[in-house]
C-alpha positions in Angstrom: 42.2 -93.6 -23.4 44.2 -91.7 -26.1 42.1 -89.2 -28.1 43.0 -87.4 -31.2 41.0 -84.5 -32.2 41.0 -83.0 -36.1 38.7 -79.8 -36.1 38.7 -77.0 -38.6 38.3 -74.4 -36.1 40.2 -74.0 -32.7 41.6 -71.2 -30.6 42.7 -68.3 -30.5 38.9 -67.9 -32.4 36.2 -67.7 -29.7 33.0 -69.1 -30.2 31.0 -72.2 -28.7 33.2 -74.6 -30.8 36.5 -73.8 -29.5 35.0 -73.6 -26.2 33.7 -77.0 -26.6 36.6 -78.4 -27.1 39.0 -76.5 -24.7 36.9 -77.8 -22.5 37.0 -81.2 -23.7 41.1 -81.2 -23.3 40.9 -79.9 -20.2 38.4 -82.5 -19.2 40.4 -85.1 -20.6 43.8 -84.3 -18.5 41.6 -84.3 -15.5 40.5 -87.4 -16.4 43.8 -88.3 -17.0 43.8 -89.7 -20.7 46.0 -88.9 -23.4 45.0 -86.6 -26.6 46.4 -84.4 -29.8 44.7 -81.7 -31.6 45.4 -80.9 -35.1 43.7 -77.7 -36.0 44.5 -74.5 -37.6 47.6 -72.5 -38.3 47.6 -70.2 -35.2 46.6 -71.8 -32.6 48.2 -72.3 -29.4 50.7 -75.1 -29.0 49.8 -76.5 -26.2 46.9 -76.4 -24.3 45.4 -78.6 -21.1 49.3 -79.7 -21.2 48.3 -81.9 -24.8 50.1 -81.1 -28.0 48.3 -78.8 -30.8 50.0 -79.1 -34.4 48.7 -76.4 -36.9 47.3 -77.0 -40.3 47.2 -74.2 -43.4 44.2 -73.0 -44.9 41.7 -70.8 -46.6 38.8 -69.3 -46.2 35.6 -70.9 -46.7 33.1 -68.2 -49.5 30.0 -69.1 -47.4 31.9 -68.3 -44.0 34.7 -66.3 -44.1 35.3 -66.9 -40.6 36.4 -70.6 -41.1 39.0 -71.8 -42.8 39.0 -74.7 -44.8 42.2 -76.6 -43.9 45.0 -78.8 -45.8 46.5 -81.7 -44.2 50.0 -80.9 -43.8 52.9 -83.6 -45.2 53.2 -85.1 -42.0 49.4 -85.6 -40.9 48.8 -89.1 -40.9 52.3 -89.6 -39.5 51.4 -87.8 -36.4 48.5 -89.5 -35.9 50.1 -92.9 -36.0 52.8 -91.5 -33.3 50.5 -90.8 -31.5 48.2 -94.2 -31.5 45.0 -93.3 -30.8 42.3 -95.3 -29.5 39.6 -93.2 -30.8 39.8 -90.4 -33.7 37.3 -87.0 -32.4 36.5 -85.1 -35.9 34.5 -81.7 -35.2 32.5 -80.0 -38.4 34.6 -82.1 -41.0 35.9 -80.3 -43.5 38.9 -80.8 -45.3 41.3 -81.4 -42.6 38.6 -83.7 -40.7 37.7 -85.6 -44.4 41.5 -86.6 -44.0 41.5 -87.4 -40.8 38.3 -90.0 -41.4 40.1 -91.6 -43.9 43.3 -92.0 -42.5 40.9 -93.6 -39.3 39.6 -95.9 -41.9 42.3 -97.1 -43.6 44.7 -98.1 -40.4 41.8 -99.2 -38.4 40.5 -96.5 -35.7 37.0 -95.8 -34.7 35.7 -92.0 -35.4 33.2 -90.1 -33.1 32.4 -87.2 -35.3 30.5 -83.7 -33.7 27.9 -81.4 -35.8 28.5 -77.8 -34.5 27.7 -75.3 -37.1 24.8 -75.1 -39.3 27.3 -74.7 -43.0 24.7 -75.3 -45.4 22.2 -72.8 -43.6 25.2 -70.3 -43.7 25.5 -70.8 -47.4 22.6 -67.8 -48.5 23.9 -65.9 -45.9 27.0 -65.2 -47.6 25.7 -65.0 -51.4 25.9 -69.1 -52.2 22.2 -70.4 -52.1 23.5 -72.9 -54.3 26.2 -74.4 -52.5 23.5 -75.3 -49.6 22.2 -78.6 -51.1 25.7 -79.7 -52.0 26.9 -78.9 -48.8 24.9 -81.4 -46.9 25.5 -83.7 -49.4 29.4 -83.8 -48.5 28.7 -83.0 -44.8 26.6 -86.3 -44.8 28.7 -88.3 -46.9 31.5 -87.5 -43.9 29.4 -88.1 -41.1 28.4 -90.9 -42.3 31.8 -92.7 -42.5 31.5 -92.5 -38.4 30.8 -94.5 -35.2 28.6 -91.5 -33.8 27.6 -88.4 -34.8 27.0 -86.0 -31.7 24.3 -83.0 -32.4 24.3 -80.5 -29.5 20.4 -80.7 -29.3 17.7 -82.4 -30.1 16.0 -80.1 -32.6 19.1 -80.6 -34.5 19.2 -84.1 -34.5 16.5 -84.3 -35.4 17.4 -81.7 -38.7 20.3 -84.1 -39.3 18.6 -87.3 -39.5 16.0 -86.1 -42.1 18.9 -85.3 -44.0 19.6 -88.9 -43.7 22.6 -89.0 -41.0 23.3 -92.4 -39.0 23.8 -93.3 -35.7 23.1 -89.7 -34.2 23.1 -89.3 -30.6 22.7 -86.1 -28.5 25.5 -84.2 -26.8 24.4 -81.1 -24.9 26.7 -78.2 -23.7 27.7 -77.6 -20.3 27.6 -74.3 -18.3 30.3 -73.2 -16.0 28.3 -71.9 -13.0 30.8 -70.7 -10.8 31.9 -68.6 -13.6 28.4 -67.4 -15.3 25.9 -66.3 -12.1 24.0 -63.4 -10.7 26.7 -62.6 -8.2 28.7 -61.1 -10.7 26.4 -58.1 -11.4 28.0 -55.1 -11.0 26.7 -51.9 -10.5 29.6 -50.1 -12.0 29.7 -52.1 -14.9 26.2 -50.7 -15.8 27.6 -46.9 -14.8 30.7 -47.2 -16.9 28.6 -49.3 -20.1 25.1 -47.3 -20.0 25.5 -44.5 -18.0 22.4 -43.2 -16.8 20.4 -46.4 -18.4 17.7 -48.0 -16.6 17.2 -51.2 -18.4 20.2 -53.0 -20.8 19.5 -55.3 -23.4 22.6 -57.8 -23.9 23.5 -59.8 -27.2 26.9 -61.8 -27.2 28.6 -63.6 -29.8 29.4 -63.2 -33.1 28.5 -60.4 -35.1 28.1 -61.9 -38.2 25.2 -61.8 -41.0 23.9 -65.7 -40.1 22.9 -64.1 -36.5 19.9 -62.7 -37.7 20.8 -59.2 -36.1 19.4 -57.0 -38.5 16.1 -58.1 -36.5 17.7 -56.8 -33.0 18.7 -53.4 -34.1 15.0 -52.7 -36.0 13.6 -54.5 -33.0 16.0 -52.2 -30.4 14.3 -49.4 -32.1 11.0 -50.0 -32.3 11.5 -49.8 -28.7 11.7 -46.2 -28.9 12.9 -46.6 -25.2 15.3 -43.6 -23.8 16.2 -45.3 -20.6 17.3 -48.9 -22.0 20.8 -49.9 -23.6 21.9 -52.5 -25.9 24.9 -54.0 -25.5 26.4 -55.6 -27.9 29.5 -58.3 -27.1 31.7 -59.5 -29.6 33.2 -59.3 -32.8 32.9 -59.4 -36.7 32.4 -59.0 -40.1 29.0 -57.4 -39.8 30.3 -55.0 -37.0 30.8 -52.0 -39.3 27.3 -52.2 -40.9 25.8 -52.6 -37.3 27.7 -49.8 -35.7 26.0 -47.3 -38.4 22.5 -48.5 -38.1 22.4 -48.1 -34.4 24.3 -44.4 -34.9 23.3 -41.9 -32.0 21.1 -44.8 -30.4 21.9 -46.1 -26.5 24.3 -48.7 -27.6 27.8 -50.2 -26.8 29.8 -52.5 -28.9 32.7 -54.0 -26.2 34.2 -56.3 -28.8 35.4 -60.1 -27.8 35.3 -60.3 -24.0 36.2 -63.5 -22.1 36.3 -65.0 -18.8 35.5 -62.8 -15.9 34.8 -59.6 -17.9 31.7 -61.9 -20.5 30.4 -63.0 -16.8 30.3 -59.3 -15.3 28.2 -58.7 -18.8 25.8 -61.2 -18.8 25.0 -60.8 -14.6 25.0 -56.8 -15.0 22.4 -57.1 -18.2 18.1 -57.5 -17.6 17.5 -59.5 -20.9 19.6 -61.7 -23.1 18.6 -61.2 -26.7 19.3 -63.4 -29.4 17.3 -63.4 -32.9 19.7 -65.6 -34.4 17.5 -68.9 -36.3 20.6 -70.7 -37.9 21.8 -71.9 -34.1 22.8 -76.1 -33.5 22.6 -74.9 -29.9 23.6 -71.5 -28.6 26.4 -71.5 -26.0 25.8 -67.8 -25.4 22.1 -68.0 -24.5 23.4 -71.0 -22.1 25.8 -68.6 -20.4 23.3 -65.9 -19.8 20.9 -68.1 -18.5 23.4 -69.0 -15.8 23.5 -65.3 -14.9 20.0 -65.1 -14.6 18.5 -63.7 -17.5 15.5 -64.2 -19.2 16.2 -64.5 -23.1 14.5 -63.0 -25.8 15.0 -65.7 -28.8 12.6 -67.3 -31.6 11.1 -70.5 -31.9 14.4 -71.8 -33.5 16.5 -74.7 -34.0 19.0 -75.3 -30.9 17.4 -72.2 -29.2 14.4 -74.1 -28.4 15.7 -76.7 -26.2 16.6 -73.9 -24.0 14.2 -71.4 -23.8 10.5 -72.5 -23.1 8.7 -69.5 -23.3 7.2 -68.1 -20.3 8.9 -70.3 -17.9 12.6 -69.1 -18.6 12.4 -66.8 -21.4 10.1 -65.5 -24.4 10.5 -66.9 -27.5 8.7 -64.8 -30.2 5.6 -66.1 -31.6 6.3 -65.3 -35.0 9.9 -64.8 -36.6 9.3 -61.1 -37.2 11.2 -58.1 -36.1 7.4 -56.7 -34.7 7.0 -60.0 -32.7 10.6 -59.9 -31.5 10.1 -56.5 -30.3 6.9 -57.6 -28.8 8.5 -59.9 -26.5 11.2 -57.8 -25.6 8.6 -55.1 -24.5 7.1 -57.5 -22.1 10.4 -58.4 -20.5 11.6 -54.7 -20.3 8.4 -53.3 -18.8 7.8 -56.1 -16.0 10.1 -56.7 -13.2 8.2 -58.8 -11.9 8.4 -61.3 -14.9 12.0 -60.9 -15.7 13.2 -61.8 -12.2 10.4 -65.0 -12.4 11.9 -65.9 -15.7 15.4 -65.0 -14.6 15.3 -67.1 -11.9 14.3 -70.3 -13.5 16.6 -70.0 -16.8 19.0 -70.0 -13.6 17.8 -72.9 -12.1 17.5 -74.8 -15.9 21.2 -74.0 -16.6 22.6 -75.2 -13.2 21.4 -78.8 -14.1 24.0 -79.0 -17.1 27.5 -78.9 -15.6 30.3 -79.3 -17.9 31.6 -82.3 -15.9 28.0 -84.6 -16.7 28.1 -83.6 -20.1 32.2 -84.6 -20.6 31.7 -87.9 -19.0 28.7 -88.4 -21.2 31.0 -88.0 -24.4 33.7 -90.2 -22.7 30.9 -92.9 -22.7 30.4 -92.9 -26.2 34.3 -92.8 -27.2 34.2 -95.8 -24.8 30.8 -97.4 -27.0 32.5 -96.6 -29.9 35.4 -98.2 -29.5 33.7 -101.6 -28.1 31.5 -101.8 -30.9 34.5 -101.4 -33.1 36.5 -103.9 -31.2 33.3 -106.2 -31.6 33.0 -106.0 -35.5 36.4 -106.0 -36.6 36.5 -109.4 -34.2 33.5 -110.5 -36.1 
């Protein structure tokens, strides 16, 4: 099979997308199919031993953090080098809106992926109004496609009343030889909270749509000397953080990958995560891997995770009091955070990145037959 993927977003940026999809070129060379990325300016060249061309763009007003990209000159030219049975767009923007129609026009099915929650990120940034417009255009796109992938069911299920067709589920996978409780490290927790009895962990970004204004007045409602917050990651809301938690138990680490974001999430006791703008949550995946409970709200994406009481505590109501509430319970029973630990550890070991690849090879492979089916019609 030869796949071409257009996203907006793409390494060297690290969140669940680009994750997502270095995993999905890596899966496909192991598989031993054929595939292109075209993504933005900056990324690697290669990577999975597949080509990555670069595309120019700028940054979108209601998320600074993505760019909207330009096809380049030679865009669709690439793409017909390249022949590809099936076209992969991921959150289409700009780049991805060419990349459907240049499908259309010369005749290639499109798989299409929701990832991020743009319209919801809209107010976030100071653009309430661009929200309704923006799931008019994202709708408009999806629409054009085969399949459109959600990475949970709670946001399916957001997409289709917004009146997106042919929506299917595609979960996330978890690497667990990577993410697990054998990577806890005692000095880890000497070096990051010396002296700390408890730590509270949040990874990913630190950005406005994460809700994390509710973790800090949350952290210190805790009024707890002998617990730590950790915070992993990166971003525009860093500075602002960084004062409001200013001579409290904390530790910003910045971006860590790989071994180091396992050592993190296994050394924690909790996993919190206020965020209520989430399509799925890749982070609270992780850290259920490593065995922690997680702290979250009753929230899109988060909820097909975290079932409260069996591998986590969701919040009953989405208020810093209740949040703080539920991290209380976690902090001051050990009892119930190894109980809860142990099962969001047995949950995530059931979604292996492997099962969920082959399930997306599946529908490239229904795509394309129902394509070959209709255009034979």
């Amino acid at each position: 099979m030869r796949v071409a993927v257009v996203t907006e977003n793409f390494l060297p940026k690290l969140d669940g997308v680009t994750r997502t999809l270095a995993m999905l070129l890596e899966h496909l060379r192991r598989r031993g199919h054929q595939a292109i990325l075209i993504g933005p300016e900056g990324s690697p060249r290669r990577y999975a031993g597949f080509r990555v061309f670069g595309a120019r763009g700028l940054p979108l007003p209601f998320y600074p953090e993505l760019r909207a990209l330009a096809p380049p000159p030679e865009f669709g030219q690439r793409l017909s080098w390249f022949r590809p049975d099936v076209l992969h767009v991921a959150d289409p923007v700009l780049l991805g809106a060419a990349g459907i129609g240049w499908a259309r026009r010369v005749g290639v099915p499109i798989v299409s992926s929701y990832h991020t929650n743009l319209a919801a990120y809209c107010a976030h940034y100071g653009f309430p109004f661009l929200q309704e417009p923006s799931w008019f255009y994202r709708k408009l796109l999806h629409n054009q496609c085969g399949a459109t992938l959600c990475p949970s069911p709670s946001t399916a299920r957001v997409v289709e009343r917004r009146g997106f067709e042919r929506v299917a589920v595609w979960p996330r996978g978890v690497d667990a030889s990577l993410f697990n409780p054998g990577k806890r490290s005692e000095a880890w927790r000497r070096q990051i909270a010396p002296g700390a009895k408890k730590i509270v962990l949040y990874a990913g970004r630190l950005s406005y749509e994460k809700n994390l204004g509710v973790l800090v007045d949350a952290f210190k409602a805790l009024d707890e000397p002998e617990t730590h917050l950790v915070l992993v990651g990166d971003g525009p809301a860093r500075e602002g953080l960084e004062r409001s938690l200013a001579g409290r138990a904390v530790t910003f680490t910045g971006y860590l990958t790989g071994e180091a974001l396992a050592v993190a999430y296994a050394s924690a006791d909790v996993f919190a995560f206020p965020s209520l703008t989430e399509t799925f949550g890749q982070v609270v995946q992780e850290a259920m891997a490593s065995g922690l409970p997680v702290v979250g709200f009753d929230a899109e994406g988060v909820r097909d995770l975290v079932t409260t009481g069996v591998t986590g505590l969701l919040a009953q109501a989405q208020t810093t009091a209740a949040f703080a509430e539920a991290l209380r319970s976690l902090l001051c029973s050990d009892h119930l955070r190894a109980d809860l630990g142990a099962q969001a550890q047995a949950f995530a070991a059931t979604r292996a990145w492997e099962i969920v690849m082959d399930q997306l090879l599946a529908v490239y492979a229904e795509v394309i037959a129902s394509y070959d089916h209709d255009a034979a019609a």
